[in-house]
N, C-alpha and C positions, 0 to 999 in steps of 0.2 A: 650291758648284757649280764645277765644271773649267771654266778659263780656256780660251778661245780667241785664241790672237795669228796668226793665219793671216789674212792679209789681200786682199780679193777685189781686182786693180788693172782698171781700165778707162782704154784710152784712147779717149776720144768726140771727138777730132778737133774740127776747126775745128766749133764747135756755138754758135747761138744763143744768148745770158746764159739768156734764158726759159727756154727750151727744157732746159738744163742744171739751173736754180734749180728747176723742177719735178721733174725727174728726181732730185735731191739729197733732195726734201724727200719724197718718196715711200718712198727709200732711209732715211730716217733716221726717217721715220714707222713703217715696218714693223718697227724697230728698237728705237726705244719702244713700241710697242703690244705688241712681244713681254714687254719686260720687264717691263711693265705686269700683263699675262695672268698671267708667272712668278710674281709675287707670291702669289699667290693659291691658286698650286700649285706650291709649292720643291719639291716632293718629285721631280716628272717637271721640273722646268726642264734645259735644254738651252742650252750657250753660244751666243750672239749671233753674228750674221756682223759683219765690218767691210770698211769697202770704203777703196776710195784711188781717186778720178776723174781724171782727167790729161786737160786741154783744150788748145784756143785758142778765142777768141772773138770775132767781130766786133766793130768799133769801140763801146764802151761805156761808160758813169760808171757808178759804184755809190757806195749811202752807207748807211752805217749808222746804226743809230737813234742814236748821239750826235752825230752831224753835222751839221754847222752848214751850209743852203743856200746860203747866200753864198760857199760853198767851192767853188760852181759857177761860172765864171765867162763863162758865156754864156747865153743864154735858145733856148727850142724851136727857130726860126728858124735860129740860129747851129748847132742840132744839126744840123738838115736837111742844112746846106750841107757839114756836116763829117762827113756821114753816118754818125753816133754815137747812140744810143740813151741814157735815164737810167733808173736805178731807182731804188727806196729802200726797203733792204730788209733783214733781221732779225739782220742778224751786227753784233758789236762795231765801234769804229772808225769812224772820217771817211771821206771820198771818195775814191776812186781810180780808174785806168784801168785796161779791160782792150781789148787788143787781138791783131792777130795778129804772129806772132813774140813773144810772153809765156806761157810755162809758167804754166799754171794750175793749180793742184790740191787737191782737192777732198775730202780726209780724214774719211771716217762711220765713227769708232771708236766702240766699246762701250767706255768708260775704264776698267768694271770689270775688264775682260778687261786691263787692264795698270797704269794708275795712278790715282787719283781726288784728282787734281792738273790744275787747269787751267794753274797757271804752268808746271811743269816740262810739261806738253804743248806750249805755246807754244816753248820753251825748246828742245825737243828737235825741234819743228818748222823753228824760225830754225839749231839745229846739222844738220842736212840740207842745209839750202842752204848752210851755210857750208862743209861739206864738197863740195858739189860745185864750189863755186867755187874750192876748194883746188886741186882735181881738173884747172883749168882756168887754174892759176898765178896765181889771186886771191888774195889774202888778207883774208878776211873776216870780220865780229866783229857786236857789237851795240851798240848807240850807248845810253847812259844813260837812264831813264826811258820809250823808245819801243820798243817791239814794231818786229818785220821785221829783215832783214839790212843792213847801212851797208860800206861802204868808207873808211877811213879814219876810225872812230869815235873815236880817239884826238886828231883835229885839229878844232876846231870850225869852220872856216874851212873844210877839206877836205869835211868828212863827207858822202857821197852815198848815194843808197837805193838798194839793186839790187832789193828783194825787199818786197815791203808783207804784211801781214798782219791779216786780220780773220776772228775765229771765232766760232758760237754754241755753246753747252754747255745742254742741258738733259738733266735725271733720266742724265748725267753720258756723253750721246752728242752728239760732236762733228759740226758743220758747216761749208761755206762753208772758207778757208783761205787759201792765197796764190796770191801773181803775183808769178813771178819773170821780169824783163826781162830776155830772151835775146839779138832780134832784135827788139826793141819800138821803134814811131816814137815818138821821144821827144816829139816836135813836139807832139803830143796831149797831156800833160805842161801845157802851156802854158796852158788851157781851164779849169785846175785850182790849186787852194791842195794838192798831192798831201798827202793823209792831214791836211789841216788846217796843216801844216806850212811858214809862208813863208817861211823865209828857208835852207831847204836844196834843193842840188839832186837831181834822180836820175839813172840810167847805167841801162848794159845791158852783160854782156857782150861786146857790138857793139863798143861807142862806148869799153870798156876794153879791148879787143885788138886793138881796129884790124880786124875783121875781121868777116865773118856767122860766125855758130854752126850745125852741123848742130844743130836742137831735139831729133831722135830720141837723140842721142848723151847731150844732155844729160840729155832723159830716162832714159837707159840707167843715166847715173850716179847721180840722183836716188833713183832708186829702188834701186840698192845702196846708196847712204847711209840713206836713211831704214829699210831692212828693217835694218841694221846700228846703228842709233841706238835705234829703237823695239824691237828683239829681237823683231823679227818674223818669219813667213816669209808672201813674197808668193807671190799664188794670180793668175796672168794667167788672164781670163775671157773667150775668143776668140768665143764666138758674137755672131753683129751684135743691135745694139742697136736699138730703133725708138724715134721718139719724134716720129710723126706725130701 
């Protein structure tokens, strides 16, 4: 069957986690259930779409099914007051924050259409960010053992997160993905053991240039890294989106 690496991008703007985690899972549903169908008739199969989602989110925790609760470190109450939201939900990975000022993005490839490699997916997902933080006089790597992007992976003293990451894979179609700290309040950071991990800290492009980030810009660069990483070509999909 002929590969598809053309890839649909959306940006859904400051959106609800729900709201988003629904919309994802609809996308990646229609995406197995195709390849499902194809089984059964290779002869007329037709390549898979893939998408690429690009957020922000309201104040939020998320945790994945290996995640430890205790990585929370506030109860309901304490959410109220810090007007943040909790879920716990079906991608790889411990606890993390999303909020606004943090590039989200949200990857529903068909892997057959390119690799049927979960690691080098991951691999080539964290070399996008580290390219764009290139792009932005970072320089940026991956710290031993742990998924996401780090600053100063080489100093164990130093090492900080800019970028977390957590993905599902099944019948070999991706979901869920990273947050890359652009313009993120760190403070929120605090609430958290981030990704399970206590005794490292995180950053943002902010809080390492001294400065706010234009997000759009960042995006701009994102997404030539990744179409250039992935060997892809990206398909902007301008009509509005609902998701009342």
């Amino acid at each position: 069957m002929q590969k598809n690496t053309q890839v649909i991008t959306q940006d859904l703007g400051l959106i609800d986690y729900k709201k988003a985690w629904d919309y994802q899972e609809s996308v990646f549903d229609s995406i197995v259930q195709k390849k499902i169908a194809q089984r059964s008739h290779p002869e007329t199969a037709q390549p898979t779409l893939n998408y690429l989602l690009l957020c922000e989110h309201p104040h939020v925790y998320t945790i994945g099914k290996s995640g430890k609760l205790a990585n929370l470190l506030v109860n309901d109450k304490d959410l109220a007051k810090i007007q943040a939201s909790f879920y716990k939900i079906n991608r790889g990975g411990d606890i993390t924050y999303h909020g606004p000022g943090q590039l989200v993005g949200y990857p529903i490839l068909n892997l057959d259409n390119f690799f049927t490699d979960i690691h080098k997916y991951l691999r080539l997902l964290e070399e996008s960010i580290i390219l764009t933080c290139r792009y932005f006089g970072i320089e940026a790597g991956r710290y031993p053992g742990y998924t996401g992007v780090w600053l100063d992976p080489d100093d164990n003293k130093k090492a900080r997160k800019i970028c977390a990451m957590g993905v599902r894979c099944s019948r070999w179609v991706t979901m869920h993905g990273f947050a890359f700290n652009v313009n993120t309040s760190l403070d929120y950071f605090k609430h958290i053991v981030p990704c399970g991990i206590d005794d490292k800290a995180v950053c943002s492009l902010q809080t390492e240039l001294g400065k706010e980030i234009d997000i759009n810009e960042v995006k701009h660069v994102f997404l030539k890294s990744f179409e250039s990483v992935f060997m892809c070509s990206l398909q902007p999909q301008l009509k509005n989106l609902s998701f009342s």
